[in-house]
C-alpha positions in Angstrom: 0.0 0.0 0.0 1.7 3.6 -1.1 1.3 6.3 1.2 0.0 9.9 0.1 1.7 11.9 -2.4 3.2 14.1 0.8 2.9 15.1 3.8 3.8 18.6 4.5 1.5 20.8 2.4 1.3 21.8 -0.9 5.0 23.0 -2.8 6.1 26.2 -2.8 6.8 28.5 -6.3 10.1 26.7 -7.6 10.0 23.7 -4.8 11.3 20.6 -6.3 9.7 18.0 -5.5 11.1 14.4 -6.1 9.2 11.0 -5.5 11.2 8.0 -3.2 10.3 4.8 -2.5 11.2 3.2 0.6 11.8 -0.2 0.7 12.0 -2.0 4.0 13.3 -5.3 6.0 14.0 -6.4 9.4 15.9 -8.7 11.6 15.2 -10.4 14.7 11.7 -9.1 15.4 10.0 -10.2 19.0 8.5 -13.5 19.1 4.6 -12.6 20.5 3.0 -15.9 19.2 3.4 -19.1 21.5 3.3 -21.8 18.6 4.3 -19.6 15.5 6.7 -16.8 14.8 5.2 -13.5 14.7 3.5 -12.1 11.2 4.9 -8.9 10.5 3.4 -5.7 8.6 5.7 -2.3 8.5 3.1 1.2 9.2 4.3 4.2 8.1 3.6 7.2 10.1 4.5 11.0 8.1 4.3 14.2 11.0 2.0 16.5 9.9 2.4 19.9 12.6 2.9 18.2 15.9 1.3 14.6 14.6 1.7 11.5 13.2 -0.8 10.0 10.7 -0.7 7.1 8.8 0.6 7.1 5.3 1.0 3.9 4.3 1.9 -0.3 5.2 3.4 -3.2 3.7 1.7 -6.3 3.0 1.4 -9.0 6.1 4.1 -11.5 6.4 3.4 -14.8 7.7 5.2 -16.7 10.5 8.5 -14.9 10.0 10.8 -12.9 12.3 13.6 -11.4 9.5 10.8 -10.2 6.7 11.7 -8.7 3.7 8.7 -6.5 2.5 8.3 -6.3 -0.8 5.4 -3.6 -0.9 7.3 0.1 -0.7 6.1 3.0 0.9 5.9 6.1 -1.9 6.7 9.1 -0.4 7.1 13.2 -1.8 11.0 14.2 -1.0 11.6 17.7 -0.3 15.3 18.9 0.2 14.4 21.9 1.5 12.4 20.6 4.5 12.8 18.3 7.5 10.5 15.5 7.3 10.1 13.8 9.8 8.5 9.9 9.9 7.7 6.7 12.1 8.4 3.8 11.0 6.2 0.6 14.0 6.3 -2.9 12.9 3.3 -5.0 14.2 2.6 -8.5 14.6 -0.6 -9.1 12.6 -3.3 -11.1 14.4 -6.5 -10.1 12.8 -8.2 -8.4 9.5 -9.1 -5.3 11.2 -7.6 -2.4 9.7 -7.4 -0.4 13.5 -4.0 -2.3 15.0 -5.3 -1.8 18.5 -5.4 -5.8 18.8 -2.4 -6.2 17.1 0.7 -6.7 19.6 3.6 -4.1 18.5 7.1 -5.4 17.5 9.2 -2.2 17.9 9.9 1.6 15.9 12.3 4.0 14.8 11.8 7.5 14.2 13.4 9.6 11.8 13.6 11.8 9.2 13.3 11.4 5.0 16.9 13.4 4.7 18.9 10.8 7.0 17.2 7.8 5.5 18.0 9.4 1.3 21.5 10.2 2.7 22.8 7.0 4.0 21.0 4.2 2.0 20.7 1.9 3.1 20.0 2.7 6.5 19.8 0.4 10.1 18.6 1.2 13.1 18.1 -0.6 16.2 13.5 -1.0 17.4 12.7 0.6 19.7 9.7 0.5 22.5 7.4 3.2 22.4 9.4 5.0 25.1 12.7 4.7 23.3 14.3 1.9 25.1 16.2 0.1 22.6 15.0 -4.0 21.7 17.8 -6.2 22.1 19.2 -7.2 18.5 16.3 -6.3 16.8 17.0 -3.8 13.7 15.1 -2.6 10.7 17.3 -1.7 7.7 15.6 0.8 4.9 16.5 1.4 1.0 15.5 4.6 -0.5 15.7 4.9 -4.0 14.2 8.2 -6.5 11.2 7.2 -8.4 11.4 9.4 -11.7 8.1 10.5 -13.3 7.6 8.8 -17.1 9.8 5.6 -16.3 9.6 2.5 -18.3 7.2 -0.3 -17.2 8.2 -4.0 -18.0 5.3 -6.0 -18.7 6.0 -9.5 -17.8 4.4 -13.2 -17.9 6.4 -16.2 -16.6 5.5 -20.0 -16.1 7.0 -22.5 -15.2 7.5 -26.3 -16.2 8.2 -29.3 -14.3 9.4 -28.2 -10.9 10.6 -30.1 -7.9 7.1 -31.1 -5.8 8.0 -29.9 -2.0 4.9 -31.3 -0.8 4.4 -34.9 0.8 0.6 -34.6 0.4 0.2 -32.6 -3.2 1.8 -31.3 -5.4 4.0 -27.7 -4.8 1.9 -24.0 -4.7 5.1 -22.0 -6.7 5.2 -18.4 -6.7 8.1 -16.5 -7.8 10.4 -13.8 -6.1 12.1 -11.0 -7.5 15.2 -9.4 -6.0 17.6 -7.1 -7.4 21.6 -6.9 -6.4 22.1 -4.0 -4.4 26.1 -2.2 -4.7 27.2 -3.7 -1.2 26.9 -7.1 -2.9 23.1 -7.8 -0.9 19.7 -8.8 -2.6 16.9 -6.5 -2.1 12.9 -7.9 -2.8 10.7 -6.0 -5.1 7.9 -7.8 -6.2 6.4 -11.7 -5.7 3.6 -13.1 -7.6 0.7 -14.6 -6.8 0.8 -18.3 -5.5 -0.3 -20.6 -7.9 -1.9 -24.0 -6.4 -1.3 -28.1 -6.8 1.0 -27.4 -9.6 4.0 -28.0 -10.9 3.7 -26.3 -14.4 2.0 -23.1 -13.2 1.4 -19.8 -15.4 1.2 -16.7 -13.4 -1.0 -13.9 -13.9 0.9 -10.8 -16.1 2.4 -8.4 -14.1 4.3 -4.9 -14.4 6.9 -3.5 -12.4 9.0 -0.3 -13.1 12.1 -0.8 -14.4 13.8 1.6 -12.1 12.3 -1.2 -9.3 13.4 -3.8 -11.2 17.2 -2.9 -11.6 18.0 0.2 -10.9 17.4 1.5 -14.9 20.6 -0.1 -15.3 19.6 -3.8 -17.7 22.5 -4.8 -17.6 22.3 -5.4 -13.1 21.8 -8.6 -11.9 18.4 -9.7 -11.1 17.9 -13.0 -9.0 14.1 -15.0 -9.8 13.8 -17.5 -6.9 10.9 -19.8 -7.1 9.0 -20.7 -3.7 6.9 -23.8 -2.8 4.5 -21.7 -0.6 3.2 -22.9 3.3 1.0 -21.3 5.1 3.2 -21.4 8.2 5.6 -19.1 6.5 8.3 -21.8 6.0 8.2 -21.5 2.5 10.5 -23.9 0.5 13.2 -22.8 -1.8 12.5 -24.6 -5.4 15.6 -22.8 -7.1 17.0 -20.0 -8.5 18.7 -18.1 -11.2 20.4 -14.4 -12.1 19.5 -12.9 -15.0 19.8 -9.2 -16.5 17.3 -7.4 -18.1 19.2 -7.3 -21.4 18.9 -10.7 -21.6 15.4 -10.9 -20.8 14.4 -8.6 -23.9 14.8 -11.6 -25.7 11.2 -12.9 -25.0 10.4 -9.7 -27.1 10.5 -12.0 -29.7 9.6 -15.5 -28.2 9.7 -17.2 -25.2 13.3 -17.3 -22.8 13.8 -20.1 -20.6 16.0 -20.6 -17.6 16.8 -23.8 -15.4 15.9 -23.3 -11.9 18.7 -24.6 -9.7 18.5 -25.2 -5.5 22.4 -25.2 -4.4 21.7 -27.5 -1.7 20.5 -30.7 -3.9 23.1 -29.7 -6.7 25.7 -30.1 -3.8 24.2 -33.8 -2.5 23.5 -35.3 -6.4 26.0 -35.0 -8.6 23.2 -36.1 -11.6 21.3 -33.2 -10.7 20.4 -30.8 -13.6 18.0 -28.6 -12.2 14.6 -28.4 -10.6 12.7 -27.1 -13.3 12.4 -24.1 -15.9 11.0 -20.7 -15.6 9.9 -19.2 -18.8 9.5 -15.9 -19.9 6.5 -15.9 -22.3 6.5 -12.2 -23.1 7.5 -9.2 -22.1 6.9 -5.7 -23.4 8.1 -1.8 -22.4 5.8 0.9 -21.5 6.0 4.3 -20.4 4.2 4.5 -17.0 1.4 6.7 -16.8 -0.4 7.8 -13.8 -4.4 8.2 -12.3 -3.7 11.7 -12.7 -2.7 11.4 -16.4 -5.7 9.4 -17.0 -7.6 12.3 -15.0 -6.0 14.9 -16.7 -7.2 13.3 -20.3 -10.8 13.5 -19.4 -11.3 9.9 -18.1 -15.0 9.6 -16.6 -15.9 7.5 -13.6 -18.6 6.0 -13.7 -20.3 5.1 -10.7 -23.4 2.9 -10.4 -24.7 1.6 -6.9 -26.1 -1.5 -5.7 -28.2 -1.7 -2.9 -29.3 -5.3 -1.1 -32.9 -5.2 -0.2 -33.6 -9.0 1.2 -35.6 -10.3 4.0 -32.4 -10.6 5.8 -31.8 -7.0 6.9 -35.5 -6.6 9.0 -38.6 -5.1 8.3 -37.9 -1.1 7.8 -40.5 -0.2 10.0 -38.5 -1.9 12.6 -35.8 -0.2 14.2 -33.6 -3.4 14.5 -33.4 -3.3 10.6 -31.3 -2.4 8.5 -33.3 -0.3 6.5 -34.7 1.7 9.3 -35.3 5.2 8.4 -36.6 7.3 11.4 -33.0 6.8 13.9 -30.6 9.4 14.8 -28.6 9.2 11.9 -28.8 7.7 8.5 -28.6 4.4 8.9 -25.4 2.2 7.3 -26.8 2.0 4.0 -27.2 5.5 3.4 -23.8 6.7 5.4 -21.8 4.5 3.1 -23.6 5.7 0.0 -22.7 9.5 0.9 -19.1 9.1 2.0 -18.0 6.9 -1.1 -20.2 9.0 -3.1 -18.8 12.1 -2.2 -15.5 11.2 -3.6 -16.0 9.3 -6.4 -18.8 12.1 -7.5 -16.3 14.6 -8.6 -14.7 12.4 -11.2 -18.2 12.2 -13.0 -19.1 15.1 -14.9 -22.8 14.7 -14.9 -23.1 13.8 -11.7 -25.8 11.4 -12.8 -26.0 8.0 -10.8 -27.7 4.7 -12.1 -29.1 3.1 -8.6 -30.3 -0.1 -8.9 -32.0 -2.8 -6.0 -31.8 -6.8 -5.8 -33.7 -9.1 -3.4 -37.5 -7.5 -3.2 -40.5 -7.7 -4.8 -41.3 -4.7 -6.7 -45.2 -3.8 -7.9 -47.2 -4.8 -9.6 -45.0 -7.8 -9.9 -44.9 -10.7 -8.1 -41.7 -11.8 -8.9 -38.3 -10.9 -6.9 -36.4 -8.5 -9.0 -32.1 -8.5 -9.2 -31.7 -5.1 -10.8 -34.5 -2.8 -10.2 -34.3 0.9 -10.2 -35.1 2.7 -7.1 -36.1 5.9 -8.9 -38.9 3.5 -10.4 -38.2 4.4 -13.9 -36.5 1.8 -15.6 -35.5 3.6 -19.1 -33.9 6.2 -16.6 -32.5 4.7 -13.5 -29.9 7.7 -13.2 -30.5 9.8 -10.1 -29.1 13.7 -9.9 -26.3 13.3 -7.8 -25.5 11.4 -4.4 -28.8 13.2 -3.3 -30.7 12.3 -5.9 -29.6 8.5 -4.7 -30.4 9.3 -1.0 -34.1 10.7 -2.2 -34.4 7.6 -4.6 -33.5 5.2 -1.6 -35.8 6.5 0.7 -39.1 6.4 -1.6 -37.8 2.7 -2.6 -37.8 1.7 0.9 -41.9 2.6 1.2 -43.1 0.4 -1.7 -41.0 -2.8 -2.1 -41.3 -6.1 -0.2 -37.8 -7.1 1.3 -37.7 -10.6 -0.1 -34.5 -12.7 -1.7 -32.1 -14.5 -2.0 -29.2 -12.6 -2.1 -28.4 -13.1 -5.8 -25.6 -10.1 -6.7 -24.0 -11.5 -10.9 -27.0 -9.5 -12.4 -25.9 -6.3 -11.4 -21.9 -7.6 -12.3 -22.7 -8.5 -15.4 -25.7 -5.1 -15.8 -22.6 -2.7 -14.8 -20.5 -5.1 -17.2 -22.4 -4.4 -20.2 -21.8 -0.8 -19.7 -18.1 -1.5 -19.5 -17.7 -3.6 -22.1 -19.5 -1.2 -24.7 -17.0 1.3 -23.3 -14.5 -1.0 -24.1 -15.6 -1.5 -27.6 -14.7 2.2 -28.4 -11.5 2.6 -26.7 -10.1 1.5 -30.3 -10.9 4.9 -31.3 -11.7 7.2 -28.4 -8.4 6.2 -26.0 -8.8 6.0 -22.4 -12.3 7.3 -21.6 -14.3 5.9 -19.0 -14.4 3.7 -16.4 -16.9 1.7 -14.3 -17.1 1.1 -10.4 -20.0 -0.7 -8.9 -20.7 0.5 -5.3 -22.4 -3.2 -4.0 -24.1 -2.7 -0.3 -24.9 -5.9 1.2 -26.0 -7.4 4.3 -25.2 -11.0 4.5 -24.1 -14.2 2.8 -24.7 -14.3 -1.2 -26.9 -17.2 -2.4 -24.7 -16.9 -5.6 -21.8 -17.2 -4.9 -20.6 -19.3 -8.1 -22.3 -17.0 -10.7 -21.1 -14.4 -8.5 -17.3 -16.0 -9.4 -18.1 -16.4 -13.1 -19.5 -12.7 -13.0 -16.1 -10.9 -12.1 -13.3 -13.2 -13.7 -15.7 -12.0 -17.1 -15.6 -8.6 -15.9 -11.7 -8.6 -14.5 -10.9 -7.8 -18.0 -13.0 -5.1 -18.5 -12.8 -0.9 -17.3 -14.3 -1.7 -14.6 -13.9 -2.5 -10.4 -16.1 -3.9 -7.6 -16.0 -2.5 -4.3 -18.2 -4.2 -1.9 -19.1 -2.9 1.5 -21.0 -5.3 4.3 -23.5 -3.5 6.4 -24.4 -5.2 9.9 -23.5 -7.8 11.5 -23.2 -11.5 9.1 -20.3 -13.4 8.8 -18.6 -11.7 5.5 -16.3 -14.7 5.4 -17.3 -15.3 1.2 -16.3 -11.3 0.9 -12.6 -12.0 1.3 -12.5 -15.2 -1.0 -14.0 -12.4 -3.7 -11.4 -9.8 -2.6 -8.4 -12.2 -3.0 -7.6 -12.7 0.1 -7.3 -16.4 0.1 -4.9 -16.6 -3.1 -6.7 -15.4 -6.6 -9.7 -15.7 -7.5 -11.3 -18.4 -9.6 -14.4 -19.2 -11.5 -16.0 -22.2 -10.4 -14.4 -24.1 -13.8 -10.8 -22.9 -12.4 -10.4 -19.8 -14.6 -8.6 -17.2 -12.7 -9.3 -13.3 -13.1 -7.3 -11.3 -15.1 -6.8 -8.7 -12.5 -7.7 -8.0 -9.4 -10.4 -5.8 -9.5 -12.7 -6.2 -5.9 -12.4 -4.1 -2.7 -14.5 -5.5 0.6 -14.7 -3.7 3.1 -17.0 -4.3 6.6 -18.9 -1.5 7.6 -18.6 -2.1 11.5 -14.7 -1.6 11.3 -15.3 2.2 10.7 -18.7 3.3 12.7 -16.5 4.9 15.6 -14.7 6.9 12.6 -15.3 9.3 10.0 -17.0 9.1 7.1 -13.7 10.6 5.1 -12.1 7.0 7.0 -14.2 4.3 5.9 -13.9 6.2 1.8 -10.3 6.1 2.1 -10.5 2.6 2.8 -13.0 1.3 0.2 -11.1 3.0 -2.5 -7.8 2.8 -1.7 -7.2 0.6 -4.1 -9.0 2.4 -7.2 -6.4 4.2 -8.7 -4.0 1.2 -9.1 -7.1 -1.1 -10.2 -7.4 2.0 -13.0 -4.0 2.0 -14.3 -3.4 -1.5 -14.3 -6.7 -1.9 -16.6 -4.9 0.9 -19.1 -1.6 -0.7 -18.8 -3.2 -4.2 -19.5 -4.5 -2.6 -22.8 -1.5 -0.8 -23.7 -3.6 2.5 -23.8 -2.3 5.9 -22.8 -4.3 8.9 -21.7 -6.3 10.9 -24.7 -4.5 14.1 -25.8 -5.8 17.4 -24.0 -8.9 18.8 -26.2 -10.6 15.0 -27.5 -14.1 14.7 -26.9 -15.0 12.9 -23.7 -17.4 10.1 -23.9 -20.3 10.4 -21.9 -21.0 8.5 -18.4 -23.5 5.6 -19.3 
């Protein structure tokens, strides 16, 4: 996760502002788990006047007490200024976003300037109170981030690796380190795991080449290939170095390397190898950001979904989820106006299609999966997040809650719009793009069309961002935000790209409105470059026509 773009205020006339990423590792962190090493996520912390806020994390580490993160922190570098930054490591016991149940692991404080001028730089953890944890250090890379660098657009497989696993076959996913000048490896990027299989192909994937090696091709770049546990023992397959140089090769056709695992080359002397990783293609690409997209008239589109089965209570109660007459909105509508707010000022029309699933809707006796609440099916837009609010209310009066909780037809109804957008990208360039605001209460009923619905929409402008009002168990929610390895359709075919965002409701109603919207769309921006990138497109030209919102 990337922090903000800074953290002291807005440049001043002539400031030069540079981007850094931070890249981050540790050694011998606290033990706090009794059967299992601790599982490790580095929080970033930037000082805004005489605070701290938080600016960014790295991904969750399982069951390891010497991580190497692989997701940097993106931070604004002014020379000028003394920035000052937190850097806590915690040990990562439960999906809540708030850390308060998490058990802390140690800090350092510093500032940007010390960390850019002696890269890489280690410091000893501290406790809160600055007393210094015995043997325990975190080590941090900075390196600049310049604006238009090349992106290397990359698919590997793999074919007949070593099986690691007694019961099964491996789950392979590959590392990526690049040699740093003290002689060291540094992480930037694994892949997804791939399950049961010993020939996997890994979803595409792009990293900068200034991540990759430095913007020097000719650097050494070690791909280590993982059989993947759980416990965070994961088992070395084999390795190899290679320079980008020699990868442009599969600009052509397909490069292949052995894999090789020291240890069994040592013990066997018929040992070949452990398998071959393959480059099956690879392409160049200047990086373009959200804003450029922005900036070249891209439309967001929102369209919002709103569960209406039995399951949330009768609206006259006020147990239900639908109640009306409480002090204050009720979950529903809260979550409608704070995502709305933001996503509203990307839309130039500020017209909203709102659509219902689960009730029975008159004069027909038959439950409805993508019903307007503004009643007027050839014009389900509503004028603005208002407009949505008003439509929602009136709905609320004149359907029957019913179900089940069936949520592919509005997918694939926000789909059809996306793909129609997608038809006329050919000729129009980067135009619009589609994000379906779901609101439900409970378990889905659907959950396999529900599958097939966003791996045929993962490859299309669009993105799902899910938010679960009350109190159910929203354990199918993180199987459709990737959080148990990627997504597949029932048949086994994966998404193209990850394109889902869940996020629980009851984690943010002690906070801000502004908190729980900087949550569910945190991920946005990166969803709507990668879908650009993935179709080689680059931001229209300043003055072509915008295409409409649909």
């Amino acid at each position: 996760m990337s922090g903000p773009a800074g953290f002291v205020g807005p440049p001043m006339k002539d400031q030069l502002v540079q981007k850094v990423e931070l890249r981050v590792s540790c050694k011998n962190l606290l033990q706090m788990d009794v059967t299992s090493k601790s599982d490790p996520c580095a929080v970033l912390y930037c000082k805004t006047g005489d605070k701290f806020h938080e600016a960014g994390r790295t991904e969750n580490i399982s069951n390891d007490l010497n991580p190497d993160f692989a997701t940097p922190f993106s931070l604004d570098y002014y020379f000028e200024t003394v920035q000052h930054i937190r850097i806590r490591v915690y040990d990562i016991d439960n999906s809540s976003d708030t850390l308060k149940d998490d058990d802390f692991l140690g800090q350092i404080e510093t500032t940007l300037g010390q960390i850019v001028s002696c890269s890489p730089f280690t410091k000893p953890l501290t406790k809160k109170k600055g007393e210094v944890i015995s043997e325990s250090y975190i080590t941090i890379t900075a390196e600049e981030v310049k604006e238009g660098t090349e992106l290397a657009l990359m698919t590997f497989k793999a074919k007949k690796l070593d099986n690691k696993d007694f019961m099964g076959k491996s789950d392979p996913f590959l590392e990526f380190s690049r040699c740093q000048p003290n002689g060291s490896w540094q992480v930037v990027h694994r892949t997804e795991v791939v399950k049961n299989d010993l020939n996997p192909t890994w979803r595409p994937f792009q990293l900068r080449v200034s991540s990759l090696c430095g913007g020097d091709k000719t650097r050494p770049i070690k791909i280590s290939v993982f059989d993947y546990d759980s416990d965070g023992g994961h088992d070395l397959i084999g390795y190899f170095t290679v320079t980008l140089d020699q990868m442009t090769k599969a600009l052509d056709s397909e490069v292949s390397w052995p894999c090789i695992n020291d240890k069994k080359k040592e013990k066997k002397k018929s040992y070949t190898d452990s398998g071959h990783v393959i480059l099956t293609s690879l392409k160049f690409q200047k990086e373009y950001s959200f804003l450029d997209y922005i900036f070249g008239g891209m439309q967001i589109n929102m369209t919002i979904g709103v569960d209406f089965t039995g399951s949330n209570g009768d609206p006259r109660d006020p147990r239900s989820l639908h109640y009306i007459g409480g002090p204050q909105p009720n979950e529903y509508m809260q979550a409608i106006s704070s995502v709305g707010a933001v996503l509203q000022d990307y839309d130039s029309d500020k017209l909203f299609p709102a659509l219902g699933f689960g009730a029975l809707v008159p004069p027909s006796t038959n439950v409805s999966f993508e019903f307007p609440l503004n009643n007027n099916p050839s014009n389900p837009f509503c004028a603005g997040i208002q407009g949505v609010l008003d439509a929602y209310r009136a709905c609320i009066q004149v359907i029957q809650l019913y179900g089940p909780t069936n949520v592919a037809p509005i997918i694939h109804h926000v789909g059809r719009f996306a793909y129609s957008a997608q038809m006329e990208e050919g000729t129009k360039g980067a135009g619009s793009y589609f994000i379906l605001l779901l609101l439900t209460d409970g378990v889905l009923s659907d959950m396999d069309e529900t599958r097939n619905a966003i791996v045929s929409v993962s490859s299309l402008p669009m993105s799902l961002i899910i938010v679960g009002v009350g109190q159910a168990d929203f354990g199918d929610m993180n199987q459709l935000d990737g959080d148990d390895g990627v997504l597949k359709s029932p048949s086994g075919k994966p998404v193209q790209r990850d394109i889902v965002q869940f996020v629980p409701f009851r984690n943010f109603k002690m906070s801000s409105p502004a908190e729980l919207a900087r949550h569910v769309l945190a991920e946005v921006p990166k969803q709507v470059t990668d879908y650009f990138r993935m179709r080689g497109l680059p931001p229209r030209s300043q003055g072509q026509t915008q295409q409409p919102s649909a």
